[in-house]
C-alpha positions, 0 to 999 in steps of 0.5 A, a space after each residue: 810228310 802227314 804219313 804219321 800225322 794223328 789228326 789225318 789219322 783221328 780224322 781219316 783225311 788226307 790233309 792235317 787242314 780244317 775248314 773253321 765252321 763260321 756260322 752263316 757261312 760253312 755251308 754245304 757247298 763250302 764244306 763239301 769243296 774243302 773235304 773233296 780237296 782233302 781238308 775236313 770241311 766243317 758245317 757251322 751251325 751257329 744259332 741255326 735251328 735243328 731243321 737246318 742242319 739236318 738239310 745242311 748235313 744230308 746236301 753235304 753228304 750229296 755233296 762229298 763221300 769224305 768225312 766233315 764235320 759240325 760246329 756245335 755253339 754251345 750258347 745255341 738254345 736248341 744245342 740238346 735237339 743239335 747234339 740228337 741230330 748230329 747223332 742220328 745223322 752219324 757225322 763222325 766228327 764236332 767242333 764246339 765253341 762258345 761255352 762248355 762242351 763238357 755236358 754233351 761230351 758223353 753223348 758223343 763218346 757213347 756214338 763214337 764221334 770225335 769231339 774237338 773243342 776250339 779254345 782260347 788258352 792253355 788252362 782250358 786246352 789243358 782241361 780238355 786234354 784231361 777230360 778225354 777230348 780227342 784234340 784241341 784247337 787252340 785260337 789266338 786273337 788274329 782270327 775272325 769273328 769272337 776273339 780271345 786275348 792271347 796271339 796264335 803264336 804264343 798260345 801254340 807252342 804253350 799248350 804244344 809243351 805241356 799237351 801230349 795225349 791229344 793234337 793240338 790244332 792251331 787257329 787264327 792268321 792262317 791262310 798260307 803255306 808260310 803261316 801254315 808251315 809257322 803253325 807246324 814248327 810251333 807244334 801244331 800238327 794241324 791247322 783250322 783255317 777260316 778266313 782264307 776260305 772265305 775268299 773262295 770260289 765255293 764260299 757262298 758268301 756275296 761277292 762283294 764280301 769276298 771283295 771286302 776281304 781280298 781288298 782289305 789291309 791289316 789296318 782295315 782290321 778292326 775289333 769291336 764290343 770288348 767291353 760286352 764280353 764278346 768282342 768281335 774282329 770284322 772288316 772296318 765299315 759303317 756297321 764297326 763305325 757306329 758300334 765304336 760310336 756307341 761304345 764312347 757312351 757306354 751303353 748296355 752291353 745288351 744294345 750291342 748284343 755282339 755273342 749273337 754276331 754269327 756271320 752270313 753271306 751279306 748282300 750287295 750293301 755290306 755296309 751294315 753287316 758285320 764282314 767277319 775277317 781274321 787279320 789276314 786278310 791284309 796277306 789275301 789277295 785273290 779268290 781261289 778255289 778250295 783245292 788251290 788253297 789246300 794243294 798250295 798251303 801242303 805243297 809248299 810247306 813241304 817245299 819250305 821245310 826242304 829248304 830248311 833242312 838243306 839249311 840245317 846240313 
């Protein structure tokens, strides 16, 4: 069904499925566990300094002879030292997020490493296309973590019919062989998938996170810090409480701090923490490993787009 698929093909992977890179939590065991099923595993670099993704990347390597890649957030002060490190450790692939990767761009190109962008609407998937970006991701509002303002659905097939150069890459809400096959019949021609792999035996996230996910519905859903310019989709707790209570007397956006709400892997008390979940959570219901999420999202897509076409005879 991927024989032709660009992005397994730019990316040498076996899969068109992208482990999202969460910082704090796409660490070597879970990027290692995703690209060995078949995926692309993503490091999420985060606000981490250069020491740390240099021992990120060489467990990884340890980990996995297949390609993964780096997420590179572009507000990270050290994200120069990042860029030397990812080339001198010749990972084949980045994803950025959180600002203009436009500046590194050319340091990348010249080391003949991919560079992705994850983007929150057409204008900059278009720019992206236009400055030789080797695909796109486009975000909706459903996933986890900083959100943008448009949905999944509608921003896909946008940037779908007017982006030919390059894939686009959808993200946000997909966790199943359902929203997975949704994604490609838009016109994506792959998926990044965060959430979802969170809920997983090889995230080392604590497991009392994992259970806040599989537990939660689409109501426990809920968005914080819209007015700091960095609004925030998490898991409703004490933490979500209390912002939502500052936020009524409108306070600094300073106080709330919410660009620097990187994830982590919490502790026993998440009550205080910020449970970064996209909303479908609401349709994830147990833990599995790695491999089960990607040979279930593939080989049932495949099954439903079977049915479709006996449909369509």
């Amino acid at each position: 069904m991927f024989e032709n698929n660009r992005i397994t093909k730019i990316l040498n992977i076996k899969y068109p499925i992208i482990q999202g890179g969460m910082a704090g939590v796409s660490d070597s065991n879970l990027v290692a566990a995703v690209s060995n099923a078949g995926g692309l595993g993503i490091i999420g670099s985060g606000f981490a300094s250069p020491s740390w993704l240099v021992e990120e990347i060489r467990r990884t390597k340890d980990l996995t002879d297949k390609p993964f890649g780096v997420n590179l957030l572009m507000q990270n002060p050290n994200v120069g030292e990042l860029v030397k490190v990812i080339i001198s450790e010749k990972i084949p692939v980045v994803f950025t997020g959180g600002g203009n990767p436009l500046p590194v761009a050319p340091y990348f190109k010249q080391h003949k490493i991919k560079i992705i962008p994850v983007v929150p609407t057409i204008r900059l998937a278009k720019k992206m296309e236009q400055s030789g970006m080797d695909a796109v991701v486009v975000e909706g509002l459903e996933s986890g973590g900083h959100i943008g303002e448009n949905t999944t659905f509608c921003l896909v097939p946008q940037a779908a019919s007017i982006i030919k150069d390059i894939p686009v890459i959808a993200a946000g809400g997909i966790y199943n062989d359902k929203t997975f096959a949704a994604a490609l019949m838009l016109g994506a021609e792959a998926v990044q998938v965060g959430t979802r792999f969170m809920a997983t035996e090889e995230c080392s996230i604590h497991e009392n996170y994992k259970r806040a996910i599989i537990d939660a519905t689409d109501e426990d859903v809920t968005v914080i810090g819209r007015f700091t310019g960095h609004p925030i989709r998490a898991i409703k707790n004490k933490l979500t409480d209390n912002i939502k209570s500052m936020e009524e007397k409108n306070p600094f956006p300073e106080e709330i701090n919410s660009e620097r709400f990187a994830g982590n892997k919490g502790s026993a008390n998440i009550d205080l923490m910020p449970i970064l979940s996209g909303i479908d959570a609401g349709g994830i219901k147990e833990i599995k490993t790695c491999k089960e999420v990607i040979e279930e999202m593939i080989f049932g897509a495949e099954k439903l787009f079977e049915k479709g076409c006996d449909l369509l005879k």
